[in-house]
Backbone as CSV, one residue per row, in Angstrom:
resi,resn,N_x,N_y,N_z,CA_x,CA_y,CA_z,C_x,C_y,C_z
1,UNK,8.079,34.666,-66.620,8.809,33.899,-65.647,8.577,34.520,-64.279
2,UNK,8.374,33.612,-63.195,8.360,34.238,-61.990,9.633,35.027,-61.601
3,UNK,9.221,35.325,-60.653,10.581,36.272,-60.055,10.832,34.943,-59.007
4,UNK,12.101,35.060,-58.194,12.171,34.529,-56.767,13.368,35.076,-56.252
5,UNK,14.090,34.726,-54.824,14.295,35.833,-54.441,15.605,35.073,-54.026
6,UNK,16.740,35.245,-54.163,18.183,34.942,-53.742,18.849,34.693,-52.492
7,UNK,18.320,33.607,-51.786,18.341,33.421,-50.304,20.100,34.089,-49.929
8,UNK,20.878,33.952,-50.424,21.944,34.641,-49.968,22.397,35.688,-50.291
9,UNK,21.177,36.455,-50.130,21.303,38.028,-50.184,19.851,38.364,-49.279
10,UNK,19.378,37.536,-49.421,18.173,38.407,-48.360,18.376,38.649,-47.361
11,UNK,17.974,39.611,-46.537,18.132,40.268,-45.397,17.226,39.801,-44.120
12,UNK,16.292,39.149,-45.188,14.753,39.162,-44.267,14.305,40.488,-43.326
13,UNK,14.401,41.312,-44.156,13.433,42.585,-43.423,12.533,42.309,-43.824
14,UNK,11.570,41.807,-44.489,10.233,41.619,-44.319,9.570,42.106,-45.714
15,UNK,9.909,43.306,-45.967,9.803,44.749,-46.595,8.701,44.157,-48.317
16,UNK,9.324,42.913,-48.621,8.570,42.470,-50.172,7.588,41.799,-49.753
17,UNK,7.114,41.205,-48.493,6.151,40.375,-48.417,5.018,41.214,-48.481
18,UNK,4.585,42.166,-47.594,3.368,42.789,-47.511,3.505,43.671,-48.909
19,UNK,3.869,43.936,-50.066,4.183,44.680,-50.889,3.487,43.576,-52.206
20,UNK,3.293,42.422,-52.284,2.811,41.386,-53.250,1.595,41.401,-53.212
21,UNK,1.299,41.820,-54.273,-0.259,41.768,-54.329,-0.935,40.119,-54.515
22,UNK,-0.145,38.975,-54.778,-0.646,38.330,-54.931,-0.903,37.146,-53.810
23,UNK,0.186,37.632,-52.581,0.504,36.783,-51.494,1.337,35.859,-51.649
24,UNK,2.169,36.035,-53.019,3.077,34.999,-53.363,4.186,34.824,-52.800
25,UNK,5.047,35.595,-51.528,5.999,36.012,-50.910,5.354,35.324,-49.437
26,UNK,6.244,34.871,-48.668,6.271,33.966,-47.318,7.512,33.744,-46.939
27,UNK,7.541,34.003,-45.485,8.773,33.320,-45.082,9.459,31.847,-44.773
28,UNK,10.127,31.876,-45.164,10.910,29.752,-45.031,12.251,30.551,-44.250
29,UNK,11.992,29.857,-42.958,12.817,29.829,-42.258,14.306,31.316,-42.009
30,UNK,14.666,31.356,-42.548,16.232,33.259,-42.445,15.378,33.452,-43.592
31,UNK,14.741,33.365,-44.187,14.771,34.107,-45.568,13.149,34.262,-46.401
32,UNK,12.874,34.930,-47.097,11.956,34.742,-47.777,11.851,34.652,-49.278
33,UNK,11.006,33.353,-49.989,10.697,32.886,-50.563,9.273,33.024,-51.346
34,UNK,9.201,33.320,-52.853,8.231,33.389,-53.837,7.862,32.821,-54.525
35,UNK,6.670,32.067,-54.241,5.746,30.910,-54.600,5.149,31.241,-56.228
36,UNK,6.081,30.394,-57.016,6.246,30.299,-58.733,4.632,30.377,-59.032
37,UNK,3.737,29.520,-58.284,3.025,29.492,-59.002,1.699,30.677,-58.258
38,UNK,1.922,31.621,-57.904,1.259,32.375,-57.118,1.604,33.954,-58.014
39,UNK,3.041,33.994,-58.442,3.771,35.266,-58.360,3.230,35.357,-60.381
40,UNK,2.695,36.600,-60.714,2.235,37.565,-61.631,2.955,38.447,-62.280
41,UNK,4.360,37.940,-61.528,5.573,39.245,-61.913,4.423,40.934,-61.810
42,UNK,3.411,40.660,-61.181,2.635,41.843,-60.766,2.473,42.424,-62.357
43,UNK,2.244,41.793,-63.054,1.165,42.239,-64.195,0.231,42.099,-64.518
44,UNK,-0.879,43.180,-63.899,-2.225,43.424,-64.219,-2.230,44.604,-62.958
45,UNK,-1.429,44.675,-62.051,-1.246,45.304,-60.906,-0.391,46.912,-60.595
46,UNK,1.407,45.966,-61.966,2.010,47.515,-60.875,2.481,47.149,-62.604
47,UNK,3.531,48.172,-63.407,4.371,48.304,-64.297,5.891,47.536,-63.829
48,UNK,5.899,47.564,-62.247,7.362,47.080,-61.958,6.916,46.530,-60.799
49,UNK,7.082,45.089,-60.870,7.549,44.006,-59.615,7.572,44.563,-59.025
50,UNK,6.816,44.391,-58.067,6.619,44.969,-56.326,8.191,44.374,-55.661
51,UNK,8.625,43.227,-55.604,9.252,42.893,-54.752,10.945,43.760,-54.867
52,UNK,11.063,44.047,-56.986,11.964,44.148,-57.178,11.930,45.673,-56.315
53,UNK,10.952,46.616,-56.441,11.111,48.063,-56.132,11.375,47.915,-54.614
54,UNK,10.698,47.259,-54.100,10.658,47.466,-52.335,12.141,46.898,-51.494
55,UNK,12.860,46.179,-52.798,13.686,45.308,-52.050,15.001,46.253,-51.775
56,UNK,15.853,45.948,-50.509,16.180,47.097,-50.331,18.330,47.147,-50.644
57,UNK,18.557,45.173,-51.470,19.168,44.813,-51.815,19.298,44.551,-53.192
58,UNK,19.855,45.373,-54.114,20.060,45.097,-55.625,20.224,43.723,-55.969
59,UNK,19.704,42.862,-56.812,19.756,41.912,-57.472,18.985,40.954,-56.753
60,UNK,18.295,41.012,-55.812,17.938,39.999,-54.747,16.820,39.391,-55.237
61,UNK,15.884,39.837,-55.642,14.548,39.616,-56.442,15.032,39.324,-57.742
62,UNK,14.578,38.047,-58.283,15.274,38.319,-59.834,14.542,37.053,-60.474
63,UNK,14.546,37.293,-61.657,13.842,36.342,-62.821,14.353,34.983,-62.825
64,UNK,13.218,34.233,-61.986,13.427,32.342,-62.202,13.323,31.821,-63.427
65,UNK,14.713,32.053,-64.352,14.840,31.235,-65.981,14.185,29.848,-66.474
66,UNK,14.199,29.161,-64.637,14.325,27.784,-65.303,12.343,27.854,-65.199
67,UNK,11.816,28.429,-64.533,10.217,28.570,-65.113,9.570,29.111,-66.270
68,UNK,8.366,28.811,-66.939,8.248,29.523,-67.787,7.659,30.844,-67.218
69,UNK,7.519,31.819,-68.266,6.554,33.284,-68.086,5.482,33.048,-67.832
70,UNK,4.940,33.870,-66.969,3.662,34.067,-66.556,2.751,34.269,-67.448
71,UNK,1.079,33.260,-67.804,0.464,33.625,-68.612,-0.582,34.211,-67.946
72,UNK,-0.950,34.997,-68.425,-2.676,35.690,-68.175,-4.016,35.102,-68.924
73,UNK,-4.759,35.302,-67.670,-5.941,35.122,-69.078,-6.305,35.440,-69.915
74,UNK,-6.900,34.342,-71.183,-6.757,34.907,-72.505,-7.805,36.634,-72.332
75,UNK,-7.606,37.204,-72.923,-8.058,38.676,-73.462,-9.894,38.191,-73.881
């Protein structure tokens, strides 16, 4: 499942965008926003979500239920 990010808690410091390896993070207007179909939950990249580590608000980054999980290419 993607991550995305809890517009009423973001701060918009900036801080998760340059931190995504995939460029899936952009700003929309006070807040920033993570593009479902872009975001890797950063597996192949980091062990832990870039956005969740960098973010500088607990819970703010968090698992979009209503998407499915991220698949990789087959092996």
């Amino acid at each position: 499942m993607p991550y995305k990010i809890v517009a009423g808690q973001c701060t918009n410091c900036s801080a998760c965008e340059a931190e995504c390896p995939n460029e899936a993070i952009s700003e929309q207007g006070t807040t920033f926003v993570i593009d479902p179909a872009k975001c890797t939950e950063c597996i192949g990249h980091y062990d832990t979500p870039q956005c969740v580590a960098i973010c500088p608000v607990d819970h703010t980054c968090v698992i979009d239920t209503a998407l499915p999980r991220y698949q990789g290419a087959p092996a």
